[in-house]
C-alpha positions as CSV (number, residue, x, y, z in Angstrom):
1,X,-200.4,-3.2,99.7
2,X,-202.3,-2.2,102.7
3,X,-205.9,-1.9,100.8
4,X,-207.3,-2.2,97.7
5,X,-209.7,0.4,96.0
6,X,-212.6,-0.6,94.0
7,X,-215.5,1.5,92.3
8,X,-219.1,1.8,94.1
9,X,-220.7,-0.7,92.6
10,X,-218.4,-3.1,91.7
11,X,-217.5,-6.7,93.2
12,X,-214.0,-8.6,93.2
13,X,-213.3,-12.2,95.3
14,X,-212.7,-11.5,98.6
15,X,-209.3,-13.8,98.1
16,X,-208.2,-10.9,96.2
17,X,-208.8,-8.4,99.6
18,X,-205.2,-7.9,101.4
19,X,-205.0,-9.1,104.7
20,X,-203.2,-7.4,107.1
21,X,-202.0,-8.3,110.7
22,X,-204.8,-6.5,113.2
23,X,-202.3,-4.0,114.7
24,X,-201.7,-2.7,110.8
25,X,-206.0,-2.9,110.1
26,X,-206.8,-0.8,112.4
27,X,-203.5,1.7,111.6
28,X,-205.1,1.6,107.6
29,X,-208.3,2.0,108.6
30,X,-208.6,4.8,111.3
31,X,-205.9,6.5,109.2
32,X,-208.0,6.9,106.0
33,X,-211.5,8.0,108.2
34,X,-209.5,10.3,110.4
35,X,-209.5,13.9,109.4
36,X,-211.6,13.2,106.2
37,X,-215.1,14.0,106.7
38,X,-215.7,12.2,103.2
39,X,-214.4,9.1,103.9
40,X,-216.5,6.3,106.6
41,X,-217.2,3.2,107.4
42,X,-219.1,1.5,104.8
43,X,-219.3,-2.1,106.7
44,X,-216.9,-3.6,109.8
45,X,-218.1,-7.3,109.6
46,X,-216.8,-10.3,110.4
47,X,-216.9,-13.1,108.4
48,X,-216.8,-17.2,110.4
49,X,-213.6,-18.8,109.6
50,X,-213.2,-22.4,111.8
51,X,-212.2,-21.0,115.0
52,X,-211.0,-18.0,113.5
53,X,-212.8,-14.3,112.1
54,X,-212.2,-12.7,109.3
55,X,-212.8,-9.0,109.8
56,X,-213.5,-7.0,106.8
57,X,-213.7,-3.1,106.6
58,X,-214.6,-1.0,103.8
59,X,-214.1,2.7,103.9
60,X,-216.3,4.6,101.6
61,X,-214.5,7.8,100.4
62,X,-217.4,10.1,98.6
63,X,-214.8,12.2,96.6
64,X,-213.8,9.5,94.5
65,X,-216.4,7.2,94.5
66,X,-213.7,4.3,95.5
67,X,-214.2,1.7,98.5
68,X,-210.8,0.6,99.9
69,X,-210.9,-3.0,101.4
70,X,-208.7,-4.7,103.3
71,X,-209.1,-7.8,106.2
72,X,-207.5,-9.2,109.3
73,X,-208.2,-12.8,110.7
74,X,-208.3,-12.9,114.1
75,X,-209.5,-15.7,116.9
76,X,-212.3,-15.4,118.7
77,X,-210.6,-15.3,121.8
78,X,-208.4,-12.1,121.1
79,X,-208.7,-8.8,122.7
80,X,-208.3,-6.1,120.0
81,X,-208.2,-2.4,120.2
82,X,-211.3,-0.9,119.3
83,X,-211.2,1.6,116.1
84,X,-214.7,3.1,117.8
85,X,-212.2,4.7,120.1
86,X,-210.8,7.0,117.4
87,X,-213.4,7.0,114.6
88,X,-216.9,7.0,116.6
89,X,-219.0,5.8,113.9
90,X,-217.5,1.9,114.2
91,X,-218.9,1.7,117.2
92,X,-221.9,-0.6,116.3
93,X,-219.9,-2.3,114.0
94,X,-217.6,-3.7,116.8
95,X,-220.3,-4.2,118.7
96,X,-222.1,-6.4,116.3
97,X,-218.7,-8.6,115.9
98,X,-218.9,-9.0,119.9
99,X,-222.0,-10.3,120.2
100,X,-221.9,-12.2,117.4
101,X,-218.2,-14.0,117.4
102,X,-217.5,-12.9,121.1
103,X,-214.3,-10.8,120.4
104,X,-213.6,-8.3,122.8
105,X,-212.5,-4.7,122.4
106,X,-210.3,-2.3,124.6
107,X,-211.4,1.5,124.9
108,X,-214.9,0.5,123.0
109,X,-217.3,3.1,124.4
110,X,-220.2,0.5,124.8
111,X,-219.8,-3.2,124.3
112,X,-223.3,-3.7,126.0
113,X,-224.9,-6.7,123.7
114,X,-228.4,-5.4,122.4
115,X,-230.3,-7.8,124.7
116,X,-232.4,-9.8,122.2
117,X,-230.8,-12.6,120.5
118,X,-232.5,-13.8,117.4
119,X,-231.7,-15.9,114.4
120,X,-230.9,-15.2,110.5
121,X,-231.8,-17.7,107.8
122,X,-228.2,-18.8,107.9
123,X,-228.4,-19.6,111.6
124,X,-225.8,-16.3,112.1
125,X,-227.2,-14.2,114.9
126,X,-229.1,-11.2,114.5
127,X,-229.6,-7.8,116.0
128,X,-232.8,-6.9,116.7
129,X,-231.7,-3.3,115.2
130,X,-231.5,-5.1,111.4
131,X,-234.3,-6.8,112.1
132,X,-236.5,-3.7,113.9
133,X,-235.4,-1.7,110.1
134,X,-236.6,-4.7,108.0
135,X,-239.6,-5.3,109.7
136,X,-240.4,-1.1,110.0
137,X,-239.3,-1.0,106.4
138,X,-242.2,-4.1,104.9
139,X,-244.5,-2.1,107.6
140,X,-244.0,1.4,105.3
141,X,-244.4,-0.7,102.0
142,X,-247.8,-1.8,102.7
């Protein structure tokens, strides 16, 4: 199984994600956004494993209302092709895994880092994009 679909809205153990070797990822993955206007990247994160990364997409498809899942551990020291350079809209998203875990893409448009490194609660960095939205967001609250 190359993904697996769940509802919008709903939650399942991330042990229970497939994970796929990154060459057949980013085959799933660009396959399902290309050509399908209703179907996008959700999220393209990667999650701290030791010395390794677990990347995990989740393509949104509007029709159905399903988000298919699927991962690929890679190390941090890998070179891997970047899915910005056939679906567009990842392009932050890889960007975000670079400056973050330090993996590098080929034929990413832009892997220029955002310039400001700052710190979550967790100690994970931030970009000052999130935090430029949360702080904009309490700003519109008051």
């Amino acid at each position: 199984m190359d993904f697996i679909s769940i509802k919008n809205n709903s939650a399942l153990p991330l042990a229970s994600v497939p994970e796929l070797d990154y060459h057949t990822f980013f085959e799933v993955n660009t396959r399902l956004m290309r050509g399908d206007p209703g179907r996008h990247c959700a999220t393209l994160h990667g999650i701290p494993e030791k010395e390794r990364v677990r990347l995990l997409c989740a393509i949104a498809d509007d029709a159905t209302g399903e988000i298919h899942l699927s991962t690929s551990v890679v190390s941090r020291d890998q070179v891997l092709r970047s899915m910005a350079g056939e679906v567009p809209a990842c392009e932050r998203f890889e960007r975000e895994i670079h400056e973050n875990f330090g993996i590098s893409y080929t034929g990413h448009p832009w892997l220029k880092q955002y310039g400001i490194r700052l710190t979550g609660p967790t100690g994970h960095r931030r970009s000052p994009a999130i935090l430029f939205t949360a702080w904009k967001a309490m700003n519109f609250m008051r």
